[in-house]
Backbone bond lengths (Angstrom), bond angles and torsions (degrees), N, CA, C in turn:
res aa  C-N    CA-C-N  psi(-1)  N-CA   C-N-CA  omega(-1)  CA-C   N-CA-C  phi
1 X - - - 1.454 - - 1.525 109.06 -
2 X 1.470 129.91 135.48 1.196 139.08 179.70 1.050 110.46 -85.68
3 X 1.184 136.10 135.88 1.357 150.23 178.03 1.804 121.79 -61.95
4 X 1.361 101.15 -36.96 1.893 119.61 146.98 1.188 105.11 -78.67
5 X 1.829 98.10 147.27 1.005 118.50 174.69 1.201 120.65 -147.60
6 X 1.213 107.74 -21.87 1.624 125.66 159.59 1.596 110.77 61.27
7 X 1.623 111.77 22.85 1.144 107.53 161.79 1.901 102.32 -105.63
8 X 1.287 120.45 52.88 1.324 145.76 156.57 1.646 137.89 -120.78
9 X 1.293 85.30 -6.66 1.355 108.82 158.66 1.404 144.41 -25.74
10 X 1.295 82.29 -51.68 1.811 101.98 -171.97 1.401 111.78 -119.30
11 X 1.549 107.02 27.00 1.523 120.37 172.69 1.169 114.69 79.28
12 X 1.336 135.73 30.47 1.128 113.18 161.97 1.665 94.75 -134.65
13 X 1.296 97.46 -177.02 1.732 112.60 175.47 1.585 108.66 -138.11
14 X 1.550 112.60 162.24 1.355 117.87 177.50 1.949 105.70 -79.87
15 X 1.081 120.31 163.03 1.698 125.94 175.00 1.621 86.72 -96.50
16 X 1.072 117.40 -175.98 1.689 161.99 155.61 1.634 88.24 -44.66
17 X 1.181 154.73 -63.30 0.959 142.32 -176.93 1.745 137.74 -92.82
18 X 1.567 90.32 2.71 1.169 95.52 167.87 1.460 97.67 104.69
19 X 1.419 143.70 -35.34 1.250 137.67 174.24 1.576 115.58 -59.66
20 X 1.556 130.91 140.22 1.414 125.66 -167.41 1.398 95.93 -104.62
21 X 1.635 111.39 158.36 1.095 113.09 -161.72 2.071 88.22 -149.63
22 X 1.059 131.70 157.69 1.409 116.81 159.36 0.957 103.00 -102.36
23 X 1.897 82.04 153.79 1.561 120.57 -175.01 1.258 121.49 -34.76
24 X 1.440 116.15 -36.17 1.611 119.46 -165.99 1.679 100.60 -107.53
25 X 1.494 119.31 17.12 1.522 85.22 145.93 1.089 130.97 -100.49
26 X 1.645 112.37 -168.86 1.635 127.17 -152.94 1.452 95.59 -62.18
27 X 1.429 105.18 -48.78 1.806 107.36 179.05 1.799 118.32 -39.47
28 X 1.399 91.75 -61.02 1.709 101.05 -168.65 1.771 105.28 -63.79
29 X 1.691 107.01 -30.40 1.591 102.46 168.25 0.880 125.35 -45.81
30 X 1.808 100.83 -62.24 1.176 95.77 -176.25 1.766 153.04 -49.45
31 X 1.541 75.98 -42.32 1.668 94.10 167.30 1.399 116.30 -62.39
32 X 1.349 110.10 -40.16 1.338 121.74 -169.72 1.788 110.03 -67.95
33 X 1.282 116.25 -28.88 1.357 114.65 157.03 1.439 137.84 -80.05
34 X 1.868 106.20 -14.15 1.133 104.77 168.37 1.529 121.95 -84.07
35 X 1.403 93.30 -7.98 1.894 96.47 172.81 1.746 117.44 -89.12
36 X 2.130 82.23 -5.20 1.834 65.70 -174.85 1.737 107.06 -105.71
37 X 1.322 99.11 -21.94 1.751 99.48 132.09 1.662 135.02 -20.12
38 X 1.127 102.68 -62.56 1.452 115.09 -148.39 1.915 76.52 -95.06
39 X 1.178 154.08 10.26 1.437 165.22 -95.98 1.812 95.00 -177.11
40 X 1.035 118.33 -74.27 1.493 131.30 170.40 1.794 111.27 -61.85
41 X 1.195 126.09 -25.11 1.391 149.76 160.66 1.891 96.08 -29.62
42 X 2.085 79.37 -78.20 1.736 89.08 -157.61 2.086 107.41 -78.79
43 X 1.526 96.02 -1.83 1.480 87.00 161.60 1.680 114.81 -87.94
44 X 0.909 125.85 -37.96 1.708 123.98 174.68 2.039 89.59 -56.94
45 X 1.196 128.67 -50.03 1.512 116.89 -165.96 1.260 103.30 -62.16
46 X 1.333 139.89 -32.56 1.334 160.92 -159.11 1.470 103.96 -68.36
47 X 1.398 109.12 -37.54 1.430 129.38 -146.36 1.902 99.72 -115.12
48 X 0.886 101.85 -13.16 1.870 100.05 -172.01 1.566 105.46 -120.54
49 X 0.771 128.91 -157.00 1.722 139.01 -148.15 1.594 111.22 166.49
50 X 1.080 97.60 0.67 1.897 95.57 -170.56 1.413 84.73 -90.73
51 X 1.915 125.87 139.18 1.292 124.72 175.72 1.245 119.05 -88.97
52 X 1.740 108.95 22.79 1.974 100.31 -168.82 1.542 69.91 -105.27
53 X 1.580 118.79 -66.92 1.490 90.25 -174.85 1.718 134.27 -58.42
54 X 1.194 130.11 -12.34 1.333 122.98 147.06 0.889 110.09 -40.56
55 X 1.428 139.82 -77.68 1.494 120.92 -155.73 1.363 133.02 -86.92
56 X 1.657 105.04 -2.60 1.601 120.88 167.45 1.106 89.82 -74.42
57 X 1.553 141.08 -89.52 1.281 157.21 -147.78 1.465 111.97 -52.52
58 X 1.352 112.73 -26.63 1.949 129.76 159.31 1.470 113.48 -67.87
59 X 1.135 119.58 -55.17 1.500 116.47 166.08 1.456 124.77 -67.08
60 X 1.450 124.86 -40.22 1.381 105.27 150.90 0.868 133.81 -46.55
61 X 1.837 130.74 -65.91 1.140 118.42 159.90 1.465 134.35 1.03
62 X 1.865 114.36 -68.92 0.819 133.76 169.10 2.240 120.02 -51.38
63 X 0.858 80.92 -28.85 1.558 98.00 -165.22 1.814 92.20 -84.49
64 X 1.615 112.62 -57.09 1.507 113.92 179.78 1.566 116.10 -55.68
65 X 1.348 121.71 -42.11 1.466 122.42 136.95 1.536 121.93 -5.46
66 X 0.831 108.05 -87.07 1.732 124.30 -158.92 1.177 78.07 -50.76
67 X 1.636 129.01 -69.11 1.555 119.61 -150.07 1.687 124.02 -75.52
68 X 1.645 96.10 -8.64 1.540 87.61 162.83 1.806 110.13 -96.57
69 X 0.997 97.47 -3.14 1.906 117.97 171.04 1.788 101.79 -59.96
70 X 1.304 90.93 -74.07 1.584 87.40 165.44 1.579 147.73 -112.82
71 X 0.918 116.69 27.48 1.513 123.71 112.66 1.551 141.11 -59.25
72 X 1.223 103.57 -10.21 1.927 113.90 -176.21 1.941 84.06 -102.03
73 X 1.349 113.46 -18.58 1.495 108.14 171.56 1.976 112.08 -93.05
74 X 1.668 90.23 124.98 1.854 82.80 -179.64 1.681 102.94 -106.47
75 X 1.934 77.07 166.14 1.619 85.40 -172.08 1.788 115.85 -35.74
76 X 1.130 82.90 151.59 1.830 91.81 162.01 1.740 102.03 69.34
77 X 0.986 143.65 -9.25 1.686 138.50 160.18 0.657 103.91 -51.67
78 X 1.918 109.53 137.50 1.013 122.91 166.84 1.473 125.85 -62.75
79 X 1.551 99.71 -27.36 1.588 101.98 166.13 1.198 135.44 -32.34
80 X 1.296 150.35 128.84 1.659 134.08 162.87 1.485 106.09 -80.16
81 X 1.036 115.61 119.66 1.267 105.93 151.29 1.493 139.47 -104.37
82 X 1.454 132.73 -167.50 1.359 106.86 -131.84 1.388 103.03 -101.85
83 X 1.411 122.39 171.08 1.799 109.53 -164.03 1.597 106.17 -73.85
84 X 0.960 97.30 167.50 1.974 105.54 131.43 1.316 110.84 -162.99
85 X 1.253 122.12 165.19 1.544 116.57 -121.74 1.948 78.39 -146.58
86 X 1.301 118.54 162.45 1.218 159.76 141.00 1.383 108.05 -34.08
87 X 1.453 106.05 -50.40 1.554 105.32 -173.06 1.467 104.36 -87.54
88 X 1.293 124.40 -23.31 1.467 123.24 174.15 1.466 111.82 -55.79
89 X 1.359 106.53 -33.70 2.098 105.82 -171.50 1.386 84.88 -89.02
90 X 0.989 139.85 -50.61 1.422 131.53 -170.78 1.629 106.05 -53.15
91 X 1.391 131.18 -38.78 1.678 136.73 -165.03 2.019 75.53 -80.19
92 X 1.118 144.86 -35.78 1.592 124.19 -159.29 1.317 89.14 -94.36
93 X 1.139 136.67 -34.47 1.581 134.06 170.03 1.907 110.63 -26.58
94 X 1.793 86.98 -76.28 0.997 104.98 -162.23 1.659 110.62 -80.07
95 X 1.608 118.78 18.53 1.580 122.14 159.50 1.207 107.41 -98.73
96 X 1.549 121.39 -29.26 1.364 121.39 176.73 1.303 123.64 -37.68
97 X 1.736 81.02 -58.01 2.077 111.36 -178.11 1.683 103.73 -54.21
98 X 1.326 114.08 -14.42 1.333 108.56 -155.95 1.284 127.91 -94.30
99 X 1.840 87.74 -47.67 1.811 125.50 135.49 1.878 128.70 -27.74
100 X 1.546 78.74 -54.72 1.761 79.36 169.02 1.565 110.27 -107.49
101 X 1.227 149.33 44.43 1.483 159.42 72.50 1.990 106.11 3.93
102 X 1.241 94.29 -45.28 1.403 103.90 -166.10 1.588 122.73 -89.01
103 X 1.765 101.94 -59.10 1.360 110.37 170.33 1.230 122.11 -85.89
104 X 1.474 120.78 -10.86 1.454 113.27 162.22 1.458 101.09 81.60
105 X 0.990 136.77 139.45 1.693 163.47 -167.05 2.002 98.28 -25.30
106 X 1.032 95.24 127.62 2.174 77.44 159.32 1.442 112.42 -113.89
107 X 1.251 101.11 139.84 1.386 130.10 -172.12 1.883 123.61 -89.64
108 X 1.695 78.94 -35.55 1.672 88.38 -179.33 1.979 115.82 -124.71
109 X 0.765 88.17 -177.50 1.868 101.74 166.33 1.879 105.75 -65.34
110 X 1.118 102.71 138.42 1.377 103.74 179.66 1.392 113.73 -116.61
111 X 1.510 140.01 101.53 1.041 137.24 159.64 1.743 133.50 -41.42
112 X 1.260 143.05 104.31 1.195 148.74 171.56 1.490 120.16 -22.30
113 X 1.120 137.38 125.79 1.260 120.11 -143.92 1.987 115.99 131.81
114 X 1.517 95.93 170.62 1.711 114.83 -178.47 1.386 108.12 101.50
115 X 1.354 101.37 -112.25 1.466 101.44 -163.19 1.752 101.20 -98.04
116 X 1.256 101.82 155.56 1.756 97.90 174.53 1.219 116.30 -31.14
117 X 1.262 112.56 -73.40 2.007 125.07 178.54 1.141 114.85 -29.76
118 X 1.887 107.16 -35.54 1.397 102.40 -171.66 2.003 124.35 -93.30
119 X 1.452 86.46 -12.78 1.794 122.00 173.95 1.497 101.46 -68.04
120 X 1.170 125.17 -37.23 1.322 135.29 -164.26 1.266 96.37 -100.09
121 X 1.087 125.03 -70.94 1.489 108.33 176.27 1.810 143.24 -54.40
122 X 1.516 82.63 -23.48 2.047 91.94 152.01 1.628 128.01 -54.49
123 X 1.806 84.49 -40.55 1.865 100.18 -163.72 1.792 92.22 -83.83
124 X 1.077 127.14 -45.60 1.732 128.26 168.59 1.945 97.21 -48.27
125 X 0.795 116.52 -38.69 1.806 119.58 -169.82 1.532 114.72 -65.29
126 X 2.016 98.11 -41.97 1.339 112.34 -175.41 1.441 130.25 -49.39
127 X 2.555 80.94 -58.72 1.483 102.90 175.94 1.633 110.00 -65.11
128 X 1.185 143.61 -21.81 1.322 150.13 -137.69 1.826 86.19 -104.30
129 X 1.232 123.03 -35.84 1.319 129.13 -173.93 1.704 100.41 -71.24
130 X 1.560 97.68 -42.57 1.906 97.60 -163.93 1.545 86.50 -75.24
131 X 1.097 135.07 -65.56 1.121 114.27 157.34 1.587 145.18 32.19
132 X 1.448 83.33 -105.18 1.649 86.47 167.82 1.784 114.37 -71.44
133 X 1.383 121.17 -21.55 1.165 97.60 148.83 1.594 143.46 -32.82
134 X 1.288 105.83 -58.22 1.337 117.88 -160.52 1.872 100.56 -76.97
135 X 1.378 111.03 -13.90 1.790 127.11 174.89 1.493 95.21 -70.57
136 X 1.064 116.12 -45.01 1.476 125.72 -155.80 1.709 90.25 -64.18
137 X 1.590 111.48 -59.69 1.220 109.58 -174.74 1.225 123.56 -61.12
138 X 1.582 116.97 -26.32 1.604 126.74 -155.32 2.336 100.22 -94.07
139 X 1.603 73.85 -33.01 1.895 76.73 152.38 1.215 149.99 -92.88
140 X 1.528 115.00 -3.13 1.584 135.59 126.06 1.700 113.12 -28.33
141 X 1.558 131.35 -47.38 1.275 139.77 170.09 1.117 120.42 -107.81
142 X 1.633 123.07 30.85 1.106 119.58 120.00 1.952 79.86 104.96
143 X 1.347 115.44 169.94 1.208 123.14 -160.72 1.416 150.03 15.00
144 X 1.734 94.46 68.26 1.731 98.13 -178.69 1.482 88.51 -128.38
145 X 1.379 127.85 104.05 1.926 115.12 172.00 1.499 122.35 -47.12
146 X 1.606 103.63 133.89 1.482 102.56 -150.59 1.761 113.48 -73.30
147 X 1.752 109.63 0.75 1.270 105.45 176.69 1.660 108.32 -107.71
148 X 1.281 111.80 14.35 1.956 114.74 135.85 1.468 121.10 -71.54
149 X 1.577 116.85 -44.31 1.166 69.57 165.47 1.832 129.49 -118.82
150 X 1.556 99.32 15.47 1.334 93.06 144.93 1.934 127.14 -33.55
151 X 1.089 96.22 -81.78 1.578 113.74 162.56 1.383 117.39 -32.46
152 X 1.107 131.10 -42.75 1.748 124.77 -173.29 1.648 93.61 -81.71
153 X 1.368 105.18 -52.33 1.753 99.24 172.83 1.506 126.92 -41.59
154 X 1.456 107.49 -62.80 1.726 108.23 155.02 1.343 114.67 -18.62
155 X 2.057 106.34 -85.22 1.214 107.83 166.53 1.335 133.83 31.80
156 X 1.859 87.79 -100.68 1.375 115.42 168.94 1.438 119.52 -45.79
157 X 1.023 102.11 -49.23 2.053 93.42 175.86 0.842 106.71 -65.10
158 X 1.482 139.55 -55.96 1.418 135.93 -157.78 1.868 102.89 -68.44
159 X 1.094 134.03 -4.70 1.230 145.76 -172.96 1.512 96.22 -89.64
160 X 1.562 118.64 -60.69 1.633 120.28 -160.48 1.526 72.78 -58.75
161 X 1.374 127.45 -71.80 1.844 133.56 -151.43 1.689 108.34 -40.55
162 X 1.148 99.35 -57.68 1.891 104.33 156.30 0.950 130.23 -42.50
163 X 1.284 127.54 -57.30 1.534 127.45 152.11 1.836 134.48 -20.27
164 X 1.404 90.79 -58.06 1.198 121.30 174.72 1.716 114.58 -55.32
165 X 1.470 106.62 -57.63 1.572 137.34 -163.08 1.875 66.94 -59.65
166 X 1.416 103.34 -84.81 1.904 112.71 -161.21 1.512 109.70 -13.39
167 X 1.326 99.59 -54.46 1.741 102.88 -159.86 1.474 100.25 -71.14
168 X 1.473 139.63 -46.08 0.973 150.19 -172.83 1.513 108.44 -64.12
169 X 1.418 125.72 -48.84 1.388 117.78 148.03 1.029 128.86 -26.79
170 X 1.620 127.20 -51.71 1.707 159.91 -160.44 1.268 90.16 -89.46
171 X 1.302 137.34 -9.74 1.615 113.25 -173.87 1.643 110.70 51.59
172 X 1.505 93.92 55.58 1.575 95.75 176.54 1.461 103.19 -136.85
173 X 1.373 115.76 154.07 1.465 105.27 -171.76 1.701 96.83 -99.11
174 X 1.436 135.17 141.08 1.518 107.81 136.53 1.352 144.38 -7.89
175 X 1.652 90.06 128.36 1.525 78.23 -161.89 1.984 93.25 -98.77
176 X 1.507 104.95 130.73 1.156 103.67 -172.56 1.689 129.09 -98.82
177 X 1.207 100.26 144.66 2.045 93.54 178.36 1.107 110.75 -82.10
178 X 1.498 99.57 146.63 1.562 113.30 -156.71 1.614 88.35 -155.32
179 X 1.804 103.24 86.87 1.132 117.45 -168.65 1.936 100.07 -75.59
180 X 1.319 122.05 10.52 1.339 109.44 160.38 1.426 128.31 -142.61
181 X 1.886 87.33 48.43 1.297 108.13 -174.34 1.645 124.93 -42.72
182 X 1.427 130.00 155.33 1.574 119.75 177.26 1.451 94.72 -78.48
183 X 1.616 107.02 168.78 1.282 126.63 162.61 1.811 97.30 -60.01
184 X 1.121 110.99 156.10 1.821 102.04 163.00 1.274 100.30 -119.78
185 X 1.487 111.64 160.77 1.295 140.64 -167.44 1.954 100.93 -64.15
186 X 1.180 109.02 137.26 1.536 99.45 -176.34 1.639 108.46 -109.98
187 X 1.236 93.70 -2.51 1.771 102.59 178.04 1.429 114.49 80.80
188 X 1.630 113.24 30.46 1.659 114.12 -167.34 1.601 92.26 -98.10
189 X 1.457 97.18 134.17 1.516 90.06 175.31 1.426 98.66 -116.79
């Protein structure tokens, strides 16, 4: 099977069940941002070596899946699409808790940034945020199951908490906002 198919051509794409829908609606966004989410995921995994985040950041993956799985499924298809479960937000809960085991309470604003893993996992946090935006809207019209976007919301936290975990691995501190930062020196002589 070829990977073209060129029945995308003319702007639209097929759903999860085979019905076409175009590219630019809220539906196909949506999904389409939770994969590019779940996209910035396997670049922070790419980028780290610590094995707690391997296997959190593997099961999300897996978990961000399902929910652009079903969301690319619309109401009323016969299709099933794929779960996510109660216990899935509860497993990002309890990495959060696990995450901050490590970095210890935050106090301030956290700037994006530190170590790669942790750069990557801000920018996975960002899209994962627009994200559940666009759920928010697409569940205004009715068919997005409400523990997707429970779950993408998690997500997002468990991403800043990852972040955090990364740098602290890295022997890096937070990088903090310092809404009255100096100019810095530009080296003009």
């Amino acid at each position: 099977m070829s990977i073209y198919t060129r029945t995308g051509d003319r702007g639209e794409t097929s759903l999860a069940d085979g019905t076409r829908a175009r590219k630019d609606s809220l539906r196909v966004e949506a999904y389409g941002t939770i994969d590019e989410a779940n996209s910035w995921v396997g670049a922070a995994r790419a980028a780290s070596d610590d094995p707690l985040l391997e296997r959190v950041l593997g099961l999300l993956q897996h978990r961000l899946y399902n929910c652009s799985s079903s969301v690319a499924t619309p109401p009323g298809s016969r299709v099933a699409a794929p779960a996510v479960s109660d216990d899935d937000v509860e497993f990002l809960e309890r990495a959060i808790d696990r995450f901050e085991e490590t970095t210890g309470p935050l106090d301030h604003f956290v700037l994006p940034g530190g170590s790669p893993a942790a750069a990557w996992l801000h920018v996975a946090r960002t899209v994962c945020r627009r994200a559940e935006r666009l759920l928010v809207s697409l569940s205004a019209e009715g068919g997005v199951d409400p523990l997707v976007l429970k779950l993408v919301n998690r997500a997002s936290d468990l991403l800043f908490a990852a972040a955090r975990y990364a740098n602290a691995r890295a022997d890096m501190s937070d990088l903090s906002w310092d809404q009255d930062a100096p100019l810095p020196d530009l080296g003009e002589e």
